[in-house]
PyMOL Python script that loads the backbone (N, CA, C, O; Angstrom):
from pymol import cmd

cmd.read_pdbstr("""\
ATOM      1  N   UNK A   1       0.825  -1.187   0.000  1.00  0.00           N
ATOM      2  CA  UNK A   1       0.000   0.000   0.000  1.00  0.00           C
ATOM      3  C   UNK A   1       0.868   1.249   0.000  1.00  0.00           C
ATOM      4  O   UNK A   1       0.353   2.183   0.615  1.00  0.00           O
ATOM      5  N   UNK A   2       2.132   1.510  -0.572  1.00  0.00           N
ATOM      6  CA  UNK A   2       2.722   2.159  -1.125  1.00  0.00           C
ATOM      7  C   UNK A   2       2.257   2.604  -2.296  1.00  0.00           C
ATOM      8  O   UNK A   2       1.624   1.869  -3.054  1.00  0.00           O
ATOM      9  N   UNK A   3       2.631   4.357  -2.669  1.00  0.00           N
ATOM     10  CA  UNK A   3       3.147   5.000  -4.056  1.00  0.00           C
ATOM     11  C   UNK A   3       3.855   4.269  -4.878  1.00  0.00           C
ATOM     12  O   UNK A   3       4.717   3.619  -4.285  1.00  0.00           O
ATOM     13  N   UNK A   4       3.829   4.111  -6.080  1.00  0.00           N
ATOM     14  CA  UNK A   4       5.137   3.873  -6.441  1.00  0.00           C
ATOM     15  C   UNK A   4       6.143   4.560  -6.602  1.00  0.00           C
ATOM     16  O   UNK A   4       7.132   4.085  -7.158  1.00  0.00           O
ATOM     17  N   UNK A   5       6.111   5.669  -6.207  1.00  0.00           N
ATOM     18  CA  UNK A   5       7.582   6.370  -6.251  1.00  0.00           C
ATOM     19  C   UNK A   5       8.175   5.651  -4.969  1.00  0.00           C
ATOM     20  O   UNK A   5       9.267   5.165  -4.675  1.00  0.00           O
ATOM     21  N   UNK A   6       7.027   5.799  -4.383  1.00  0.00           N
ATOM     22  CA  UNK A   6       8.012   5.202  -2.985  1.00  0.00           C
ATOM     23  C   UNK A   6       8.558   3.669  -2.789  1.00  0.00           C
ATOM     24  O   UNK A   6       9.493   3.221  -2.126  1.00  0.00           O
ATOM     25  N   UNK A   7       7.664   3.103  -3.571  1.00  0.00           N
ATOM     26  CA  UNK A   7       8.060   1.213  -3.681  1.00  0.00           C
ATOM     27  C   UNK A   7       9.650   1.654  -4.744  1.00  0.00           C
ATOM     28  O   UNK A   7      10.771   1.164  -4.613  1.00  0.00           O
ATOM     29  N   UNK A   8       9.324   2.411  -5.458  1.00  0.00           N
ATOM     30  CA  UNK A   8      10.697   2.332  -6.530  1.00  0.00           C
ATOM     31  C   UNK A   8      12.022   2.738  -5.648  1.00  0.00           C
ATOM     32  O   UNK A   8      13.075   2.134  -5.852  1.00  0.00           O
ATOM     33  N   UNK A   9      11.932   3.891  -4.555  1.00  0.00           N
ATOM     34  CA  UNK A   9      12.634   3.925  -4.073  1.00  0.00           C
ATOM     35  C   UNK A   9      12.972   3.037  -3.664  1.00  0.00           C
ATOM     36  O   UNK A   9      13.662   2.343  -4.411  1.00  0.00           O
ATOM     37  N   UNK A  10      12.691   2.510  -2.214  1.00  0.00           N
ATOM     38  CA  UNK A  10      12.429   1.236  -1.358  1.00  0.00           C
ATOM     39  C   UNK A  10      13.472   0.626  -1.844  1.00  0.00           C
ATOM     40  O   UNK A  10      14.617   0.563  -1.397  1.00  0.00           O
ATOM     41  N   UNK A  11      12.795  -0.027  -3.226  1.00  0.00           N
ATOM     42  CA  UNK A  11      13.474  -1.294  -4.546  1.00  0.00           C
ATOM     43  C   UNK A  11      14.891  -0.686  -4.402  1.00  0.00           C
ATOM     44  O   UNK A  11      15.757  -1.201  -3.694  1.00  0.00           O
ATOM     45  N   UNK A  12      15.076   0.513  -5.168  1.00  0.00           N
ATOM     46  CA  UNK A  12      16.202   0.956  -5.504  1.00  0.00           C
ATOM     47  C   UNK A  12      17.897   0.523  -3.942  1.00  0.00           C
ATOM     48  O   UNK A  12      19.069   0.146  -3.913  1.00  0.00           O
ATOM     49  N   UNK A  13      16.677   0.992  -2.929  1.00  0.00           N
ATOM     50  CA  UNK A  13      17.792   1.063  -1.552  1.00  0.00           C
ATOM     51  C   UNK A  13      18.115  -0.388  -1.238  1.00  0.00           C
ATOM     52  O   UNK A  13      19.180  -0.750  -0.739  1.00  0.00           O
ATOM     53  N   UNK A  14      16.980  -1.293  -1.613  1.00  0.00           N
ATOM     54  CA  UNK A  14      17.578  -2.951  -1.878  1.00  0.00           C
ATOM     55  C   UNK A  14      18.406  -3.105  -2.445  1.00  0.00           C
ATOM     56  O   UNK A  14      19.399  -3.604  -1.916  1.00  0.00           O
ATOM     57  N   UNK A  15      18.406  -2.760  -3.772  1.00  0.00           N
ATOM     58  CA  UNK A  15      19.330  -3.449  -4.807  1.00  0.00           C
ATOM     59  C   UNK A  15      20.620  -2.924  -4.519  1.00  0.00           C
ATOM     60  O   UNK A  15      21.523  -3.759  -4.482  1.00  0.00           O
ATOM     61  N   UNK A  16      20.920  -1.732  -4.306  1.00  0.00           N
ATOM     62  CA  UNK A  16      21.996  -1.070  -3.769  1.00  0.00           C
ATOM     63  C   UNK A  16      22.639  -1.887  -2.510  1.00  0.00           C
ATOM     64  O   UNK A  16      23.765  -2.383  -2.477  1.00  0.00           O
ATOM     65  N   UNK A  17      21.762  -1.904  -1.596  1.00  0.00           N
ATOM     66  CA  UNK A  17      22.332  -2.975  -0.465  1.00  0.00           C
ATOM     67  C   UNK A  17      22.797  -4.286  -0.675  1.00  0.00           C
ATOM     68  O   UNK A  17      23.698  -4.859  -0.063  1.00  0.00           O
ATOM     69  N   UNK A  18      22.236  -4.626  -1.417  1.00  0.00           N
ATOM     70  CA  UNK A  18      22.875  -6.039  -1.706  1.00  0.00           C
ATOM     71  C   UNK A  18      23.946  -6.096  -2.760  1.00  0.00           C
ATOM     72  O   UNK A  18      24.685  -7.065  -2.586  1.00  0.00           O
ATOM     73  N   UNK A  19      24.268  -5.324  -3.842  1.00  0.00           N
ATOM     74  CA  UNK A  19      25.422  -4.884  -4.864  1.00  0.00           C
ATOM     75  C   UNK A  19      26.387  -4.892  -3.955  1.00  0.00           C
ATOM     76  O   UNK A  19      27.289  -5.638  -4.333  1.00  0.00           O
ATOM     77  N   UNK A  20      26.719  -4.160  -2.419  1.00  0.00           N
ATOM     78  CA  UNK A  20      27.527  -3.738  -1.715  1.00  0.00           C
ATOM     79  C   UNK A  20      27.832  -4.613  -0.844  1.00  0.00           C
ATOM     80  O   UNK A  20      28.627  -4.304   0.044  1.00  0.00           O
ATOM     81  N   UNK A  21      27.285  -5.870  -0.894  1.00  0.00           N
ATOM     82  CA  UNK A  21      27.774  -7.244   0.132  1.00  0.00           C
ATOM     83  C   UNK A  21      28.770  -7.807  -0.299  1.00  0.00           C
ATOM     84  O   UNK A  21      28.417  -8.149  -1.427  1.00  0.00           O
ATOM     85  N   UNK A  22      30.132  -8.247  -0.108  1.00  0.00           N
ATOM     86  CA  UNK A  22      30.866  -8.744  -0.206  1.00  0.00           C
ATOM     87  C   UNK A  22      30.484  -9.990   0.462  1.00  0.00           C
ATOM     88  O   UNK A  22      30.222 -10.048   1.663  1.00  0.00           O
ATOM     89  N   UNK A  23      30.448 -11.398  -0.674  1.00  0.00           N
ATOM     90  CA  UNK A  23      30.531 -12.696  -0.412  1.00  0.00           C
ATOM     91  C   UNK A  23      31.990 -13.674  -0.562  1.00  0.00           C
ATOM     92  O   UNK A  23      32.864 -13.416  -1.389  1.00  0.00           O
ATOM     93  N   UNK A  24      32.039 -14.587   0.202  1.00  0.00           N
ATOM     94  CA  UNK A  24      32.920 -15.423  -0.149  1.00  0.00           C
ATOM     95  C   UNK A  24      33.020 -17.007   0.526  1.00  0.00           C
ATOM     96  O   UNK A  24      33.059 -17.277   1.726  1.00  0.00           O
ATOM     97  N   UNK A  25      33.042 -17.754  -0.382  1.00  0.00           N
ATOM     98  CA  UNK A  25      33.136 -19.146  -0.766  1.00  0.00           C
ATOM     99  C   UNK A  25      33.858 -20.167  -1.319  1.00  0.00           C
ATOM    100  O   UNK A  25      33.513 -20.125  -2.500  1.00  0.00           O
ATOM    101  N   UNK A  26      34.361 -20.736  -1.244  1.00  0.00           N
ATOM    102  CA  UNK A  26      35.288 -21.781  -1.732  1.00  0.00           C
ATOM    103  C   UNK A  26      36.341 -20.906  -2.189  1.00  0.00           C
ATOM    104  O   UNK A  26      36.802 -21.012  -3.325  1.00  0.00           O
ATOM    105  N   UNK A  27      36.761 -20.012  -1.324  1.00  0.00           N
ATOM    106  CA  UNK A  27      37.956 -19.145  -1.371  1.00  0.00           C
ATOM    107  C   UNK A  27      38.062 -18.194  -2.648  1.00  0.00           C
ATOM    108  O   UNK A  27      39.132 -17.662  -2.944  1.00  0.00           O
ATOM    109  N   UNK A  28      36.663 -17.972  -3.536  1.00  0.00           N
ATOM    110  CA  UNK A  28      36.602 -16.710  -4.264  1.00  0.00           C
ATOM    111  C   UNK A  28      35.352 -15.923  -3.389  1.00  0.00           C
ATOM    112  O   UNK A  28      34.600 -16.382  -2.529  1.00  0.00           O
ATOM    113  N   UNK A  29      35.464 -14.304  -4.072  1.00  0.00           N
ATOM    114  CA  UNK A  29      35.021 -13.429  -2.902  1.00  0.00           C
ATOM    115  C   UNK A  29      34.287 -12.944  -4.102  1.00  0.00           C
ATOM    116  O   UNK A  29      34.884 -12.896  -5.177  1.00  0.00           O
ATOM    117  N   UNK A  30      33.179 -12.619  -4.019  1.00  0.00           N
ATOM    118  CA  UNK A  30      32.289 -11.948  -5.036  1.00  0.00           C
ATOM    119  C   UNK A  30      30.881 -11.118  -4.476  1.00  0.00           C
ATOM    120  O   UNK A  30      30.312 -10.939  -3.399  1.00  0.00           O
ATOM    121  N   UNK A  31      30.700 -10.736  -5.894  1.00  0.00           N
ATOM    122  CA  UNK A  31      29.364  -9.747  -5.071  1.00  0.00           C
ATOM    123  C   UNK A  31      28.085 -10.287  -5.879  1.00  0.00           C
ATOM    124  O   UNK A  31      28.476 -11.240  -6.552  1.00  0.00           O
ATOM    125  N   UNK A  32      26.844 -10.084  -6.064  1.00  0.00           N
ATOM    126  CA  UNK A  32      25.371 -10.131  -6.663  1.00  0.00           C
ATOM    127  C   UNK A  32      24.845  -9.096  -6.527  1.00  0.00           C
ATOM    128  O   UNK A  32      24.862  -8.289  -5.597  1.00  0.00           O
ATOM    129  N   UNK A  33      24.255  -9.106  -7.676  1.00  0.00           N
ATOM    130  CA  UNK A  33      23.501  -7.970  -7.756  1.00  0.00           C
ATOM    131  C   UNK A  33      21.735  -8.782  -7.734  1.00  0.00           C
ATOM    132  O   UNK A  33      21.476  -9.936  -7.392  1.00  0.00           O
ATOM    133  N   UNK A  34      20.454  -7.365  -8.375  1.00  0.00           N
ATOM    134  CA  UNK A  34      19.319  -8.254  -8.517  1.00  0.00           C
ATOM    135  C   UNK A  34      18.234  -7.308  -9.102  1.00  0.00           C
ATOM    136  O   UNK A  34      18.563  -6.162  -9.409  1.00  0.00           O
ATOM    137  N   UNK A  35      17.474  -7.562  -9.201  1.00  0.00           N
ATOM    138  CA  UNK A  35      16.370  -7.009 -10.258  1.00  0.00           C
ATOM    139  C   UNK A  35      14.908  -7.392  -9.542  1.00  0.00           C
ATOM    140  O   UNK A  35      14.509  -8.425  -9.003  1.00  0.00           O
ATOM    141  N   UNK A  36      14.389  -6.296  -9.745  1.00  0.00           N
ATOM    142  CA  UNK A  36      12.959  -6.550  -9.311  1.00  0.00           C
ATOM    143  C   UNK A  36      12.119  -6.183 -10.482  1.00  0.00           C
ATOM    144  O   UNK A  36      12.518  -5.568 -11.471  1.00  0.00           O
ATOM    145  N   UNK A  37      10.711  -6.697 -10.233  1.00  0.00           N
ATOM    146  CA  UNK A  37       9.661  -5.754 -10.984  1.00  0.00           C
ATOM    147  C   UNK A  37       8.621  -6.184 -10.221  1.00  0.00           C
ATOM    148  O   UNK A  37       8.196  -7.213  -9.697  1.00  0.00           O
ATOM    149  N   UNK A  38       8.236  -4.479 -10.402  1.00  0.00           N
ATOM    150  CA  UNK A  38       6.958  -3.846  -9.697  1.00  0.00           C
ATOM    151  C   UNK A  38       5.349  -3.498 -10.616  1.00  0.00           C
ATOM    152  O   UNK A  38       5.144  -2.982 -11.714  1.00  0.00           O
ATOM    153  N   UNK A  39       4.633  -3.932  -9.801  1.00  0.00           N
ATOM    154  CA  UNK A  39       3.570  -4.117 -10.083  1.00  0.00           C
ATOM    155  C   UNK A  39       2.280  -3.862  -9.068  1.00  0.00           C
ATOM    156  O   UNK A  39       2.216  -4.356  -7.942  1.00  0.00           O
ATOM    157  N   UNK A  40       1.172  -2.932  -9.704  1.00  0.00           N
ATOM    158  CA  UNK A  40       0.451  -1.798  -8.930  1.00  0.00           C
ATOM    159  C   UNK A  40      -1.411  -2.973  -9.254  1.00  0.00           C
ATOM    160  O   UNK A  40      -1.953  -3.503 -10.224  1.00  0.00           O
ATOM    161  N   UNK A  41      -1.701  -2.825  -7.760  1.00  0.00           N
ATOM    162  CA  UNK A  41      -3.194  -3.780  -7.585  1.00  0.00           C
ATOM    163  C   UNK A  41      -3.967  -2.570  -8.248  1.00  0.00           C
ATOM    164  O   UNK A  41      -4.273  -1.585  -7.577  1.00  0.00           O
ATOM    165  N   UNK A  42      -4.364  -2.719 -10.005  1.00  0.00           N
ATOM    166  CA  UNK A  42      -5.347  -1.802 -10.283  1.00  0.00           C
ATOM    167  C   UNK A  42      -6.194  -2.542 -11.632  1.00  0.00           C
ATOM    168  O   UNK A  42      -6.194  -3.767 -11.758  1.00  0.00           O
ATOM    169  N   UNK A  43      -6.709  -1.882 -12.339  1.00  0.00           N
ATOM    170  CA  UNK A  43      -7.247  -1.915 -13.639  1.00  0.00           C
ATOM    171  C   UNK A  43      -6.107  -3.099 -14.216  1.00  0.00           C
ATOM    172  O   UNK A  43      -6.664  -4.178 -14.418  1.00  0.00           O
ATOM    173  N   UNK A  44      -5.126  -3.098 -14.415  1.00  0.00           N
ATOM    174  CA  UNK A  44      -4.497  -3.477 -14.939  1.00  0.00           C
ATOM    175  C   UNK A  44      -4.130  -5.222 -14.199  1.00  0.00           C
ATOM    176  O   UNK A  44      -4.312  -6.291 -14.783  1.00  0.00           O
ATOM    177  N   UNK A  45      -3.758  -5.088 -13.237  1.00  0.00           N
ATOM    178  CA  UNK A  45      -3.842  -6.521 -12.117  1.00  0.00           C
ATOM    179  C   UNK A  45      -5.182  -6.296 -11.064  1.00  0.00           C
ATOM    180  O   UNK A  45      -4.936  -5.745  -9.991  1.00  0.00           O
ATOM    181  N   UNK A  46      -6.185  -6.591 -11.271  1.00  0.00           N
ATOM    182  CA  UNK A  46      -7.363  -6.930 -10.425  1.00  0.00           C
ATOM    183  C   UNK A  46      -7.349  -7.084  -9.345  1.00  0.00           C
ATOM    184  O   UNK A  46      -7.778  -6.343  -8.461  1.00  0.00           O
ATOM    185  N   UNK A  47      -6.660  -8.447  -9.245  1.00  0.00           N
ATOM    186  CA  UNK A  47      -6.986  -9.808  -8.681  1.00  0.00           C
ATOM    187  C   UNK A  47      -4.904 -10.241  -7.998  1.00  0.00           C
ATOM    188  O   UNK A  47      -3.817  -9.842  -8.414  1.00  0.00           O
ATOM    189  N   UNK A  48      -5.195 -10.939  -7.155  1.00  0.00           N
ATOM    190  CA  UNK A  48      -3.438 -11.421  -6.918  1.00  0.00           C
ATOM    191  C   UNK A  48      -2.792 -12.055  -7.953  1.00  0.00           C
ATOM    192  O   UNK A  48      -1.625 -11.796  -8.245  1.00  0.00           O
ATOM    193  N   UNK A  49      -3.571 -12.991  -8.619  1.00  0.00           N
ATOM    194  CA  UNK A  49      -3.465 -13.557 -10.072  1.00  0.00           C
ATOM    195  C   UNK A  49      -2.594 -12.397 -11.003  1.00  0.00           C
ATOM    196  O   UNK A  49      -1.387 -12.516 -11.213  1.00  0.00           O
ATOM    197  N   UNK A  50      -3.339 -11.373 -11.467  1.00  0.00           N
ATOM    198  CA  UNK A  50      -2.696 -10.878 -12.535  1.00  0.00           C
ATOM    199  C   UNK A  50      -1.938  -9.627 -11.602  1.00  0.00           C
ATOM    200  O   UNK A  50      -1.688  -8.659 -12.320  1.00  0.00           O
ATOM    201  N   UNK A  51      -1.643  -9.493 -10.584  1.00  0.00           N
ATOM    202  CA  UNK A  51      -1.082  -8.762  -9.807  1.00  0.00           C
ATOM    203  C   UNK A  51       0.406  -9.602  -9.781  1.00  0.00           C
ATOM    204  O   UNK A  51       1.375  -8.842  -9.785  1.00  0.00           O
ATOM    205  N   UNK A  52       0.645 -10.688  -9.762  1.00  0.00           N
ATOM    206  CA  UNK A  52       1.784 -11.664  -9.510  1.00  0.00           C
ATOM    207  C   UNK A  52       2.293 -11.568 -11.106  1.00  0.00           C
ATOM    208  O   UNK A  52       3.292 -10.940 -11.457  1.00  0.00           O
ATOM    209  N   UNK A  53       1.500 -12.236 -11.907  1.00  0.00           N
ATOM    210  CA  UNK A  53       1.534 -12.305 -13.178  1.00  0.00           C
ATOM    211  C   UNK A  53       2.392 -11.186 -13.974  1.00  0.00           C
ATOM    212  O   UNK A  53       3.325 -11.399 -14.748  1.00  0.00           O
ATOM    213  N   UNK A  54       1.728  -9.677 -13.507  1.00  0.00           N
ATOM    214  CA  UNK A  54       2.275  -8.465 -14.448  1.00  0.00           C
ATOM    215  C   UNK A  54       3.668  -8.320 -13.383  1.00  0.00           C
ATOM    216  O   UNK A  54       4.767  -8.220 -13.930  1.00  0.00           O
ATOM    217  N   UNK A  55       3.611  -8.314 -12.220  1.00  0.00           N
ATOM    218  CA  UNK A  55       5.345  -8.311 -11.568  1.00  0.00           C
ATOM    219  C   UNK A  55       6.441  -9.227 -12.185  1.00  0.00           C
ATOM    220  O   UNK A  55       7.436  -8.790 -12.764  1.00  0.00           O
ATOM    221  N   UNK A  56       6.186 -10.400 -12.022  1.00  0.00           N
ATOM    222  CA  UNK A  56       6.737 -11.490 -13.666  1.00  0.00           C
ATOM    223  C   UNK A  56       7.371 -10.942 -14.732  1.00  0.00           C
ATOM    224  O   UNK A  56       8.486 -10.912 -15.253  1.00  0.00           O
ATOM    225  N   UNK A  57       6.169 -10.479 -14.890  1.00  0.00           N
ATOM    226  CA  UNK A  57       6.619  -9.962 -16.476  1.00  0.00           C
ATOM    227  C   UNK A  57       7.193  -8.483 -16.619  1.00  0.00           C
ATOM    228  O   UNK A  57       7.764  -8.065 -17.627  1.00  0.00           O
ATOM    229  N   UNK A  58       6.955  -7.757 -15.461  1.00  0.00           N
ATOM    230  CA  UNK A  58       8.351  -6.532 -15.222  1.00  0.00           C
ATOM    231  C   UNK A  58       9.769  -7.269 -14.809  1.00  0.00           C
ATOM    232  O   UNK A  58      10.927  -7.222 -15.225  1.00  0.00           O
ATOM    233  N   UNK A  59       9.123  -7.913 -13.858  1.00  0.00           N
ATOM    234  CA  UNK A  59      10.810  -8.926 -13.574  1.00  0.00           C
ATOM    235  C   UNK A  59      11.902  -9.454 -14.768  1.00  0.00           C
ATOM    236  O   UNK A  59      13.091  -9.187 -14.945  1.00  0.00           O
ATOM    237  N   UNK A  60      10.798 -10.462 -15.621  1.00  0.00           N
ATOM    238  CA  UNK A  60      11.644  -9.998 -16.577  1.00  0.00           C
ATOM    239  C   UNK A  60      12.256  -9.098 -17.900  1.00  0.00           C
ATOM    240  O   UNK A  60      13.290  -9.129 -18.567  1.00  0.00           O
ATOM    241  N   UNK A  61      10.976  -8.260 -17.884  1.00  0.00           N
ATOM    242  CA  UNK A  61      11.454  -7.141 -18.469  1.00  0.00           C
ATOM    243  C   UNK A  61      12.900  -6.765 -18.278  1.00  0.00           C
ATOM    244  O   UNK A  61      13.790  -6.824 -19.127  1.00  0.00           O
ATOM    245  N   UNK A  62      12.989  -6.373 -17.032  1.00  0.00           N
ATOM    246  CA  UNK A  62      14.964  -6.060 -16.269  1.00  0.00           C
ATOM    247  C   UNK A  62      15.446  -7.131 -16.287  1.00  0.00           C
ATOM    248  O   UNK A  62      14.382  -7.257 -16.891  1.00  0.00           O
ATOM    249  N   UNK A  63      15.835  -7.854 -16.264  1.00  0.00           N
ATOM    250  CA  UNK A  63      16.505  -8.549 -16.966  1.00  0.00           C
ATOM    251  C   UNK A  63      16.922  -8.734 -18.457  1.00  0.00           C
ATOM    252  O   UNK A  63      18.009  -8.875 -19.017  1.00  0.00           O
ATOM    253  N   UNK A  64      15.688  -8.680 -18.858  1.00  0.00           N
ATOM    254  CA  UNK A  64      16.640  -8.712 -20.563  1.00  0.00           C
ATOM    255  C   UNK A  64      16.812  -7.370 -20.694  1.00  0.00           C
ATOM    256  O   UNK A  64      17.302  -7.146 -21.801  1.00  0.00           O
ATOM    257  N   UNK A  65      16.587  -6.119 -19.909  1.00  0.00           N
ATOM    258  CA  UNK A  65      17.158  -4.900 -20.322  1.00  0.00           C
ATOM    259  C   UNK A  65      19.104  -4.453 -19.744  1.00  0.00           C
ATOM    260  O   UNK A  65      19.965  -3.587 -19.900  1.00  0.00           O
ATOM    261  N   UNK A  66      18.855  -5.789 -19.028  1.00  0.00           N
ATOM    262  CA  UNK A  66      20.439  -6.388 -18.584  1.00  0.00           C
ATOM    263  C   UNK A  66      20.631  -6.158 -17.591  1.00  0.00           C
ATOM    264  O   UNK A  66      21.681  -5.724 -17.116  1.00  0.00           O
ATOM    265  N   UNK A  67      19.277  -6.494 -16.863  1.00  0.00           N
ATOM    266  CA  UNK A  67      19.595  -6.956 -15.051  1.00  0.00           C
ATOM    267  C   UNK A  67      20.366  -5.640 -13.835  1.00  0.00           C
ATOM    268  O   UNK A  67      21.284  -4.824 -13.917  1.00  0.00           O
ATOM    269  N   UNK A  68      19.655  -5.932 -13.077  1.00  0.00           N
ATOM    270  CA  UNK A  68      20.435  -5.049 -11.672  1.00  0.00           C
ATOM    271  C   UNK A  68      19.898  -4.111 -11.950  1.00  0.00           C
ATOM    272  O   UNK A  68      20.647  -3.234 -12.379  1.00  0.00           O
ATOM    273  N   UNK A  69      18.476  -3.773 -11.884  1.00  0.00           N
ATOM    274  CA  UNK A  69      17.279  -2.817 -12.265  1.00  0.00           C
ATOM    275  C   UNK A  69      16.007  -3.063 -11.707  1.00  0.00           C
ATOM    276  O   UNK A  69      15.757  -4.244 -11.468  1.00  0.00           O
ATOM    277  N   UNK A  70      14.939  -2.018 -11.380  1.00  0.00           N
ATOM    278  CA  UNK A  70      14.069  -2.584 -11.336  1.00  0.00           C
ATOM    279  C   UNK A  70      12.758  -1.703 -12.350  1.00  0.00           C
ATOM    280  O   UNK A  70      12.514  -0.501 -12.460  1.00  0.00           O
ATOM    281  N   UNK A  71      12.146  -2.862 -12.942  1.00  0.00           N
ATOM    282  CA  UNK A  71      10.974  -2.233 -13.613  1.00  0.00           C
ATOM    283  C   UNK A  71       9.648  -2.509 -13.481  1.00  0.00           C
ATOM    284  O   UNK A  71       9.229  -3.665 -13.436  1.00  0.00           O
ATOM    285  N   UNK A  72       8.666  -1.148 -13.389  1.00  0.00           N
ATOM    286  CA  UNK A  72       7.831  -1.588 -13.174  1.00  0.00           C
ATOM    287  C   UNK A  72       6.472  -1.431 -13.955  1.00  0.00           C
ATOM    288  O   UNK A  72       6.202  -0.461 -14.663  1.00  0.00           O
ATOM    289  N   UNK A  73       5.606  -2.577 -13.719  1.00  0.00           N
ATOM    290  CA  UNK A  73       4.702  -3.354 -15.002  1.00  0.00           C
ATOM    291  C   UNK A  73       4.130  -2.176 -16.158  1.00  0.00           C
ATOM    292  O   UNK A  73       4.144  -2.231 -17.388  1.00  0.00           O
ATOM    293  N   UNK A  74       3.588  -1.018 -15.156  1.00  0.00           N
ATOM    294  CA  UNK A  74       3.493   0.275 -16.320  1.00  0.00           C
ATOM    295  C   UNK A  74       4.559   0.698 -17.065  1.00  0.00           C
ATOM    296  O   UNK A  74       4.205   1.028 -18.197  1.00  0.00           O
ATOM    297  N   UNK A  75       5.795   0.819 -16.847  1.00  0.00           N
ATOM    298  CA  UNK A  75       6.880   0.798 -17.476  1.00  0.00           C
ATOM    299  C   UNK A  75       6.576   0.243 -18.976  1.00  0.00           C
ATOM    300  O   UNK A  75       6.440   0.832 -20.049  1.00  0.00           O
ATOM    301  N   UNK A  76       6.519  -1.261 -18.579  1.00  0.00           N
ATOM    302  CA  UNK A  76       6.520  -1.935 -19.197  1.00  0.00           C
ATOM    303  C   UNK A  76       5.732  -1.823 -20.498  1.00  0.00           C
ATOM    304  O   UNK A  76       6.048  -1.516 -21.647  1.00  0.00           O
ATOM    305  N   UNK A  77       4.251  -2.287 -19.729  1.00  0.00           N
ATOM    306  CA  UNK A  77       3.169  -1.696 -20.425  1.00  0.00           C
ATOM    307  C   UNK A  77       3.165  -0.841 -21.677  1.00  0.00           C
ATOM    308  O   UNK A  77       2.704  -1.218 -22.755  1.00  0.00           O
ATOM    309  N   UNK A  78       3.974   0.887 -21.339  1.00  0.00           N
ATOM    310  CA  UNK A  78       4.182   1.339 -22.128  1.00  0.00           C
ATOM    311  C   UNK A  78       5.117   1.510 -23.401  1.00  0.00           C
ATOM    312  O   UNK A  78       5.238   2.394 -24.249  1.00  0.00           O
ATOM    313  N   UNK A  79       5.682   0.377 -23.187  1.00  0.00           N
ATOM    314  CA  UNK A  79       6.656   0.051 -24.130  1.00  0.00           C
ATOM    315  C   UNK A  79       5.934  -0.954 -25.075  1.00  0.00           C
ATOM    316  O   UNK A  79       6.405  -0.952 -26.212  1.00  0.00           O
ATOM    317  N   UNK A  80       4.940  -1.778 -24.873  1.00  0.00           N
ATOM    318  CA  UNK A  80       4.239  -2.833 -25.816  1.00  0.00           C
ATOM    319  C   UNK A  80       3.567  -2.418 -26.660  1.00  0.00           C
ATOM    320  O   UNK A  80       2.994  -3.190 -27.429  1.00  0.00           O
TER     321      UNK A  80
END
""", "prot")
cmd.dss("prot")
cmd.show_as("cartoon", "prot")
cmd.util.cbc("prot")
cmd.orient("prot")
């Protein structure tokens, strides 16, 4: 029950936090990044169904726009 300016923020201060973790395992040290997509309960997603559904399909939107992003389903939308 967020804006989305404010969920985008939010997103944004995630992805940032986790870019900045230093991991390490079997003696290499690495980082991850990650990608979200956002998606608004309206006209467009009803129901949890197409509410899950259109986040999906922002999810992978960022990704094939080459990951460590987040987009969201109107974004999207307006690009189709």
């Amino acid at each position: 029950e967020s804006p989305e300016d404010a969920a985008l923020a939010f997103l944004d201060r995630v992805r940032i936090g986790i870019s900045e973790i230093t991991f390490e395992a079997v003696g290499a040290v690495f980082n991850v990044t990650c990608s979200f997509g956002l998606a608004e309960l309206n006209d467009a997603s009803p129901d949890p169904d197409h509410l899950m559904k259109n986040a999906d399909f922002a999810l992978y939107e960022a990704k094939r726009a080459g990951r460590n992003r987040i987009v969201a389903f109107k974004q999207c939308a307006e690009e189709l």
